[in-house]
Structure formats: C-alpha cells, structure tokens
C-alpha positions as a printed NumPy array, in Angstrom:
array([[ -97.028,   38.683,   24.139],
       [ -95.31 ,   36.497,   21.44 ],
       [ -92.745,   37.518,   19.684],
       [ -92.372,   38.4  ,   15.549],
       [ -90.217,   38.667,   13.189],
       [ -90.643,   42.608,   13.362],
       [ -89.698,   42.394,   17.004],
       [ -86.382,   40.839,   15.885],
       [ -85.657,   43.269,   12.914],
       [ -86.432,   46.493,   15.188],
       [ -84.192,   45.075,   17.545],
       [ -81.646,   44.527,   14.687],
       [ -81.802,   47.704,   13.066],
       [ -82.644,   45.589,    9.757],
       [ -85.759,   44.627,    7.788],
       [ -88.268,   41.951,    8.213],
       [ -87.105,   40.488,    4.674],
       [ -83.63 ,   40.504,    6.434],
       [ -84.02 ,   38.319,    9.621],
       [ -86.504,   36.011,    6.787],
       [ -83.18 ,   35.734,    5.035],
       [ -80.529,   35.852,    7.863],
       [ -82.434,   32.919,    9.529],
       [ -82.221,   30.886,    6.5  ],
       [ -78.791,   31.548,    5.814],
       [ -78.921,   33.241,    2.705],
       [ -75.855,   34.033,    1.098],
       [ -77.549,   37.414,    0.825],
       [ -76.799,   38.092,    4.035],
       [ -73.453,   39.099,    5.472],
       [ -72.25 ,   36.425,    7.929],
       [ -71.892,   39.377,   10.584],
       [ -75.605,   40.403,   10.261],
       [ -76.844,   36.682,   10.36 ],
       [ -75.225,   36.289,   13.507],
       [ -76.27 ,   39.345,   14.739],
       [ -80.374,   38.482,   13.978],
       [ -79.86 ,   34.854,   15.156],
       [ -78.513,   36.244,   18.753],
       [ -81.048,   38.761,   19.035],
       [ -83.841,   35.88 ,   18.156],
       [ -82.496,   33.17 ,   20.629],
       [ -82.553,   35.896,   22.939],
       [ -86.328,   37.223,   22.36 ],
       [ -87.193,   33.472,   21.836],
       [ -88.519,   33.998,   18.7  ],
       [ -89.229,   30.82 ,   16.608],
       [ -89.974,   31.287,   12.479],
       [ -93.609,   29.978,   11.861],
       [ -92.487,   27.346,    9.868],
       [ -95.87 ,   26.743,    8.092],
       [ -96.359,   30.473,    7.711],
       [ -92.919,   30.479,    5.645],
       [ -93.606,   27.511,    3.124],
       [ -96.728,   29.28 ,    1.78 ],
       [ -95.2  ,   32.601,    1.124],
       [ -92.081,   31.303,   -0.093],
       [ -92.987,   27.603,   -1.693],
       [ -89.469,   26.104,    0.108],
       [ -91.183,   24.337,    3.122],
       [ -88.699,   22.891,    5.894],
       [ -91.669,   20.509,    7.296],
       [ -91.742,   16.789,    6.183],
       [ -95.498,   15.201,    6.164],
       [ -95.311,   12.035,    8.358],
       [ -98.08 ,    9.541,    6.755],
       [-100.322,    7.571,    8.654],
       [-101.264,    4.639,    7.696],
       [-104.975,    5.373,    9.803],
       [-105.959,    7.397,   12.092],
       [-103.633,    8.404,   14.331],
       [-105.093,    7.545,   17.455],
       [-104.805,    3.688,   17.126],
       [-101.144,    3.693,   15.939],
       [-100.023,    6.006,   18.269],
       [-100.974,    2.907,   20.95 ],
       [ -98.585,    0.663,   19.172],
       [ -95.567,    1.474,   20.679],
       [ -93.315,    1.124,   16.879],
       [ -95.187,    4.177,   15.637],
       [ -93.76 ,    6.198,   18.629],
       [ -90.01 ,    4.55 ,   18.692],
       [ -89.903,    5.35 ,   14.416],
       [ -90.82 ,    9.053,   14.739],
       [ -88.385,    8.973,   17.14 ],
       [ -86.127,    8.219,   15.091],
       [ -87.193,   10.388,   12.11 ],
       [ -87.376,   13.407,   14.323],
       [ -83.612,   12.621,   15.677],
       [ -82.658,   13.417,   12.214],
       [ -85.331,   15.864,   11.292],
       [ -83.705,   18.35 ,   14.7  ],
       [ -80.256,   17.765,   13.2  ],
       [ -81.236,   19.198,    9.627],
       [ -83.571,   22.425,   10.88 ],
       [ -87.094,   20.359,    9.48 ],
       [ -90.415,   19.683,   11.905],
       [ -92.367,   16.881,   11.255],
       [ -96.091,   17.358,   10.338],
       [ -98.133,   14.734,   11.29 ],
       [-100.772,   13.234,    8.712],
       [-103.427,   10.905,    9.018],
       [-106.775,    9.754,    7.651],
       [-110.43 ,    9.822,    9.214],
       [-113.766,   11.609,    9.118],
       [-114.224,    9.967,    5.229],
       [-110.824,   11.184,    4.308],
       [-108.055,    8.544,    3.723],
       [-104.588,    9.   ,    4.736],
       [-103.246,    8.883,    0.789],
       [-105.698,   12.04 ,    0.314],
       [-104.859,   13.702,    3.258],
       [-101.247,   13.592,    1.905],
       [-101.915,   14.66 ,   -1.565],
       [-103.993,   17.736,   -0.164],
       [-101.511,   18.598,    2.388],
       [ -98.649,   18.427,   -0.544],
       [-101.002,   20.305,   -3.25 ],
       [-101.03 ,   22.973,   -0.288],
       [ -97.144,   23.456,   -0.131],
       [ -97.174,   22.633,    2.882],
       [ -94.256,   20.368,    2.95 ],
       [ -91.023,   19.57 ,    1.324],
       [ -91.739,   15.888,    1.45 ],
       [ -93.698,   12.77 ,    2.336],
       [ -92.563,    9.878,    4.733],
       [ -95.09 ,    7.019,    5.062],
       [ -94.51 ,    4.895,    7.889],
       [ -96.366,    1.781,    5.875],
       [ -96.54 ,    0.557,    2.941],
       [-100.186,    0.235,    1.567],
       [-102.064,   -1.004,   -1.394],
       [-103.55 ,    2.566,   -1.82 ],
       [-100.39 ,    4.656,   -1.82 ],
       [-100.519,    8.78 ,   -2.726],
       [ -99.777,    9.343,   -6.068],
       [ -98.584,   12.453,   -7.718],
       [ -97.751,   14.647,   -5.038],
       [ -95.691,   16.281,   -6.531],
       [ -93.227,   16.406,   -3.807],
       [ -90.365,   13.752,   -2.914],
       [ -91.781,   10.598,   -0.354],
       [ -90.026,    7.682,    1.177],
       [ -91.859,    4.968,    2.347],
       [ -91.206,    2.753,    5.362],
       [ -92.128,   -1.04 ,    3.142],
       [ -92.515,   -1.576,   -0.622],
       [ -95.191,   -0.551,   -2.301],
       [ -96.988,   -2.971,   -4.256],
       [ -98.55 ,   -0.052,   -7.21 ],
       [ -94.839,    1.374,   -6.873],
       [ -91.941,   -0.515,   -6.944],
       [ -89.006,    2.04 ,   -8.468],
       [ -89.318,    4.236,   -5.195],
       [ -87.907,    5.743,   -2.005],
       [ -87.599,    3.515,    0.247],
       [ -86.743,    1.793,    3.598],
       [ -87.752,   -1.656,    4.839],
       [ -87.146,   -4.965,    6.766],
       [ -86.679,   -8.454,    4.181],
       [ -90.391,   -9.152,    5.716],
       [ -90.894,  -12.359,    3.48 ],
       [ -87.45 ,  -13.7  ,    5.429],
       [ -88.572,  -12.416,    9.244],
       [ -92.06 ,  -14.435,    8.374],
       [ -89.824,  -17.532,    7.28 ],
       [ -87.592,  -17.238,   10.205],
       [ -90.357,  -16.717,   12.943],
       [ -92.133,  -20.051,   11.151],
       [ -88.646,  -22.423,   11.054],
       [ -88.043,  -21.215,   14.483],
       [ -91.235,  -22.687,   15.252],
       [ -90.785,  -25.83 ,   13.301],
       [ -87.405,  -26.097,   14.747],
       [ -89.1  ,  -26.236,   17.843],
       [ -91.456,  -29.413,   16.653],
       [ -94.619,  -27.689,   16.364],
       [ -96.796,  -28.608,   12.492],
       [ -99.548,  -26.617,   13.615],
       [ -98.823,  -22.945,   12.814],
       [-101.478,  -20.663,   12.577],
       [-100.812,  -16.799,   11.419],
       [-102.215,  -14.112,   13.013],
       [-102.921,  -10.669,   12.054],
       [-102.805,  -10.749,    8.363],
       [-104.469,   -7.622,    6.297],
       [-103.803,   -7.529,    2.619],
       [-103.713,   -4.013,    2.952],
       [-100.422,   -3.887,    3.742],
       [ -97.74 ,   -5.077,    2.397],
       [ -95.567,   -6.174,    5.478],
       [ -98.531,   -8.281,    6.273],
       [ -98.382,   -9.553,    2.736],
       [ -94.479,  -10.253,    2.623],
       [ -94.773,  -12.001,    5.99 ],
       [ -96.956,  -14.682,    5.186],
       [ -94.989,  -15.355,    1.89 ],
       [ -92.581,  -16.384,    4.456],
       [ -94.914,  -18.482,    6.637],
       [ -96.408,  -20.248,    3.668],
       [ -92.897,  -20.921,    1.965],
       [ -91.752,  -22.43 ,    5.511],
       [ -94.265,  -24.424,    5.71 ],
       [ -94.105,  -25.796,    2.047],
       [ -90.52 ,  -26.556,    2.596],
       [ -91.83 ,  -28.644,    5.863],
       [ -94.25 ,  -30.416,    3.579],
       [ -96.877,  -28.922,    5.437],
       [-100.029,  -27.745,    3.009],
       [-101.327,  -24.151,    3.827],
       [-104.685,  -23.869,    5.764],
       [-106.183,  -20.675,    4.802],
       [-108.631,  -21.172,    7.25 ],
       [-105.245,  -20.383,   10.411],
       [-104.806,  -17.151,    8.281],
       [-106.17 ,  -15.096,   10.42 ],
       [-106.628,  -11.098,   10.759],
       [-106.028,   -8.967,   14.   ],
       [-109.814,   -8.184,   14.269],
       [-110.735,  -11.375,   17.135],
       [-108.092,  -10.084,   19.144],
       [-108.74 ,   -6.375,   19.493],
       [-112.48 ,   -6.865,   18.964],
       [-113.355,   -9.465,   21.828],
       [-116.822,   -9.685,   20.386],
       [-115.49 ,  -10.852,   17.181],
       [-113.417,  -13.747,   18.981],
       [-115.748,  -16.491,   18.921],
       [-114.597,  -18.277,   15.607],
       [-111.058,  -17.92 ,   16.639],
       [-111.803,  -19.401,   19.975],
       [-114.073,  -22.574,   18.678],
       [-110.652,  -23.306,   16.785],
       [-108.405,  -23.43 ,   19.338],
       [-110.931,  -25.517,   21.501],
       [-110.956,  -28.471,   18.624],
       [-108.575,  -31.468,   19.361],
       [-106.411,  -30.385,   16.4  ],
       [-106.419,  -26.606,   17.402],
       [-102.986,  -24.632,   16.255],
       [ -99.979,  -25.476,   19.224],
       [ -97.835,  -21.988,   17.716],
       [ -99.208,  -18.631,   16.246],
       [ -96.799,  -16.539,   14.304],
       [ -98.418,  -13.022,   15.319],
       [ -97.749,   -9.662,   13.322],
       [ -97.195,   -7.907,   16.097],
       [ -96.229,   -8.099,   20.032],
       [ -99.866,   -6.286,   21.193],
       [-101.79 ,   -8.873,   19.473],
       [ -99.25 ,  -11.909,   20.712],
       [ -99.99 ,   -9.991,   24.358],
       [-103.714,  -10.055,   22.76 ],
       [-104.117,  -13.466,   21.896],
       [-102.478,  -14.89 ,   25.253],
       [-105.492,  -12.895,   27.115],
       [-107.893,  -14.734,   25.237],
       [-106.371,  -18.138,   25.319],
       [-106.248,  -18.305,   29.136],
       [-109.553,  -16.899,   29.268],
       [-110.439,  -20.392,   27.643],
       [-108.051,  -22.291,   29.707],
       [-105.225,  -22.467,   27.483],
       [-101.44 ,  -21.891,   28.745],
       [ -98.481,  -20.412,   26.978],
       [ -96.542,  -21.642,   25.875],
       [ -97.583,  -25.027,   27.614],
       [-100.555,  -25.652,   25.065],
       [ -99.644,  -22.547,   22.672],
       [ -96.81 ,  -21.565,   21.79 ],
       [ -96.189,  -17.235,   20.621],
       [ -93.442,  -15.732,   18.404],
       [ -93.783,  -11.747,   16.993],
       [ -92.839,   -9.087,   15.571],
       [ -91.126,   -5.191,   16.855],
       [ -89.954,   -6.081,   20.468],
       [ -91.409,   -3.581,   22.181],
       [ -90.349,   -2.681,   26.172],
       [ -93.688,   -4.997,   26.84 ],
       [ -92.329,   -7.88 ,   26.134],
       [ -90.004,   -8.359,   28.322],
       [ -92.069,   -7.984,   31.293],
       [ -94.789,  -10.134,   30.072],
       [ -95.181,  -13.501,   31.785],
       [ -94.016,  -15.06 ,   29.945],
       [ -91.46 ,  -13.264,   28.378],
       [ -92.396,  -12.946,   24.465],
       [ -90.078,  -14.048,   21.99 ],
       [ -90.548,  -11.783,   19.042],
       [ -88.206,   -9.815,   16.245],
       [ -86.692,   -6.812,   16.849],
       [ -87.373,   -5.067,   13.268],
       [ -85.179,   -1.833,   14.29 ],
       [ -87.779,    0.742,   14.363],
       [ -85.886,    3.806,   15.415],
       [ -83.348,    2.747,   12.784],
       [ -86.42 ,    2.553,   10.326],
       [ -87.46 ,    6.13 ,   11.249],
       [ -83.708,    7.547,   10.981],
       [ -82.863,    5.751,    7.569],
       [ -85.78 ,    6.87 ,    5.847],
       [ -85.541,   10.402,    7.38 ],
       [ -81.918,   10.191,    6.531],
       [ -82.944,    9.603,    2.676],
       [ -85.613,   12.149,    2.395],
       [ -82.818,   14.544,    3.351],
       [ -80.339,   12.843,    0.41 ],
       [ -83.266,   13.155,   -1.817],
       [ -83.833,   16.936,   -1.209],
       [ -80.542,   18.038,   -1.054],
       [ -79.613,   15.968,   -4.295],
       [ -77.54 ,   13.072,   -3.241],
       [ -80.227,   10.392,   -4.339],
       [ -81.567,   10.85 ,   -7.697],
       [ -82.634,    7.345,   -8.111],
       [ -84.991,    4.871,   -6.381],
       [ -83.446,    2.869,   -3.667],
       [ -83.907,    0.507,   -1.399],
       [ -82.278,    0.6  ,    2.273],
       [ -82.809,   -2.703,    3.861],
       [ -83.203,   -2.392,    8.046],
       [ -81.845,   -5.507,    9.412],
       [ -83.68 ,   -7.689,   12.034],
       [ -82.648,   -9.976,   15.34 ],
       [ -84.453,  -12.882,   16.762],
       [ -84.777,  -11.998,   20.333],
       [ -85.45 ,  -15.974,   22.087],
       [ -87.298,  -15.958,   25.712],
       [ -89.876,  -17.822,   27.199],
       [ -93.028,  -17.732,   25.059],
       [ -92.249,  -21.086,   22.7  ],
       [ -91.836,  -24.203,   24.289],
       [ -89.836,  -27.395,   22.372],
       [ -92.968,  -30.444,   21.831],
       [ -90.372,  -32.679,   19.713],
       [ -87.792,  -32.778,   17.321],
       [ -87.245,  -30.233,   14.643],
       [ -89.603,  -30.518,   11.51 ],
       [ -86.705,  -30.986,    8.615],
       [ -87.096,  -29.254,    5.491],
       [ -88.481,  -31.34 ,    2.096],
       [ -88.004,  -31.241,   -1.412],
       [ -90.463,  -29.495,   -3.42 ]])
C-alpha cells in the first residue's frame, strides 16, 4: 500500500500541515522537527505528490518542458534526449521534476503550454525550440532554447545559428565545392531560419547567387515517397556535390537515398551537419557535423529558469552555447578553396 503524508505525520507525532511544511523547509518549522519528518519519510519512502501540492498551494516545484511537436518524433532525435538530460541534471539538484508537454490530437504545443500554466501546474516554461507560434501570456516565467522571432526581449539560451550555417557552408567552399544545396529548412523555426542566413551569406561572399530551388525541407528524406523531386536533382549533370543538412538523422537520411541512386559519399556528395550525435561516428563514413552542446543547452537554460524564479535575473538575457566543428570523413576536397568576394 503506498504511503501518505498521514502515514508520515502519525509516525511523527505531528500534523499533516506539518510534514507539508517540514518537507518544504518552512521556517515554520523547527529545524529538529524537519529533520525528524524527513527521516521518518525517507524511511517509509514516501514521495510528496508534487502535482497534488501546486494546486492546493499555487507554488508548483514542476517546470513544463515544451515540445516543439509531438513528442514521439523528437524523442527519436537523439538532441531532445541529451538536452533534458541536461535540464533534469539541474532540475534533481534544485528539488523540481520536469513535466513533459507536447502538442497533438488538434492541440498545438503553444496551447498545451498555456493550459497547463493557466492550471498552476507549473512554476515555469522551458521550450526546447524556438518557433514562429510561441505561448504567450502564461503567466508564468519561460526560457526558450533559440530566439523567438514574435519575442525578442526574452529568456533565453541558444547557439549563434546564422554563424554555425556560415561555418558549415565556408567549410564546404574551403573544400572547393560551388554547388551547395541546404537541406532541411522549415520556416517554422527559427534555428532553421538563422542557419540558412548563414548559408546564403557564405555563398554571397563566394559570389555564388542563391538557388532557392537547393533549399530544401526534411520532408524527401523522412518521407521516401516524397523523394522523387529531390532525387531527379541530384541525377542532373549539374546536381549539388555538398548538402549542408540541419541535422545528423537527415545527413544519415540523405546518404540512404543517394546510394540507393548510385551516388557515393563523399566521392560524388559531399555531407556536413548539425548536433553530433553518438551516430555519427560509427557511420561509414564518419559524418562531419557540429557539435551544438546540447546537454549544455538543457543545463543553461534550466540553470536560468532557476535564476529567474529565485530572483537573480530580472531582465531578458541571452546565454549564447558555443559550438565545435567536429572534421571526419564525410566531405571530400574536389579543388582549391572558393575565396571570398566583394559585395
């Protein structure tokens, strides 16, 4: 049978109210007592019911984690998994849990966090992306992992993006390739966004014009039946010899469907990505991609929701996660580097 609070305060000799209190370490509470009640709770294993305690008292220790979609599909990228890592490292530390919020069923992942906040459920919001359609007016504290386009005087925690999408397209022009496509773009988010700022100013610099045509989504990739266009243009005699890709799944991705039409990497195509993930290294070949840090990601931007609730942070910031070019095997030298042009 589960233990409850009751159990705890007959076994104290002290109310219910009391072990509420003693747990929390009121003041209220004598510091003998408080040990006393948290003894005889480790020893029952009794946990609080942490949800149970935000609606009858309004002060919630449980931080809403945001989705950016349903939770199913991110939780298959491996940098969803390594940044709640990393905000739960810090959430343990500070007594919080982590709820975890997402959209679906008609319900978008900005309402889903308003409702749960409306609710009292939580103390705060930490998005892990930065979209176009961010929660407004929770009424409760959130840090976002990105910038948010609607919001710029915020909480927040993010790689230079327009820089990492630079650097992954110099590298490649550095490397002699002209024909750069970009793959996985969504203007829904603003990574995405930032990144090909990057590509495109690269490029420019090269004196190579923009084809909007190699600004691709993720969709070919992941939906197989949706590859055909993508295919047809790496087939033409002027098809793309480097992709800059989002993310490592869809570099991993896009090199299944290029040798299922005969093409090598990085022999005829050369791959460069983003978030390092243990995948890459064992890939054949091994990919070169960023490392964008995100278990540092998840532990600043826990680390600031806890400065904002306790006080420290009164005004919007901006903590910048640094990022490191990780060079192996997936992009191959074709000629001399592509040197930078007036504009």
């Amino acid at each position: 049978m589960k233990v409850t609070i009751k159990d705890v305060a007959r076994e104290a000799g002290v109310s219910p109210s009391t072990v509420s209190r003693a747990l929390q370490d009121s003041p209220r509470i004598s510091p003998e007592v408080r040990a006393r009640v948290r003894e005889i709770a480790q020893r029952l294993n009794f946990h609080p019911n942490q949800m149970a305690r935000s609606l009858v008292n309004r002060q919630s220790r449980i931080i809403g984690i945001v989705f950016p979609d349903e939770a199913g599909m991110n939780l298959g990228n491996p940098f969803y998994p390594a940044v709640l890592q990393g905000i739960g490292h810090v959430a343990s530390e500070k007594g919080y849990q982590m709820l975890l919020i997402t959209g679906g069923g008609g319900v978008t992942a900005a309402e889903a966090a308003r409702s749960t906040a409306a609710g009292g459920y939580v103390a705060g919001l930490v998005l892990l992306a930065a979209e176009v359609e961010q929660p407004q007016h929770t009424g409760v504290p959130m840090v976002v992992i990105g910038h948010p386009v609607n919001a710029p005087e915020c909480y927040c925690v993010d790689n230079a993006n327009v820089c990492a999408g630079y650097e992954a397209t110099r590298f490649l022009l550095d490397n002699g390739h002209e024909r750069i496509l970009l793959l996985g773009f969504d203007a829904k988010f603003m990574f995405t966004v930032d990144r090909r700022e990057g590509y495109a100013q690269a490029l420019q610099e090269a004196g190579i014009a923009v084809r909007e045509d190699w600004i691709v989504s993720g969709r070919p990739v992941r939906y197989p039946e949706e590859s055909a266009e993508l295919c047809r243009l790496f087939q033409s005699p002027d098809h793309p010899t480097a992709v800059v890709c989002m993310d490592d799944l869809l570099a991993i991705g896009l090199h299944r469907l290029l040798s299922s039409n005969g093409m090598r990497v990085p022999e005829d195509v050369s791959l460069i990505s983003f978030n390092n993930n243990e995948t890459c290294r064992y890939h054949t070949p091994p990919l070169t991609t960023f490392d964008v840090e995100p278990y540092h990601l998840g532990v600043s931007a826990m680390t600031l929701m806890m400065d904002v609730l306790s006080g420290a942070v009164t005004q919007p910031v901006s903590i910048d996660v640094p990022f490191t070019l990780i060079r192996r095997q997936s992009v191959a030298k074709i000629g001399p580097s592509i040197p930078k042009k007036e504009i």
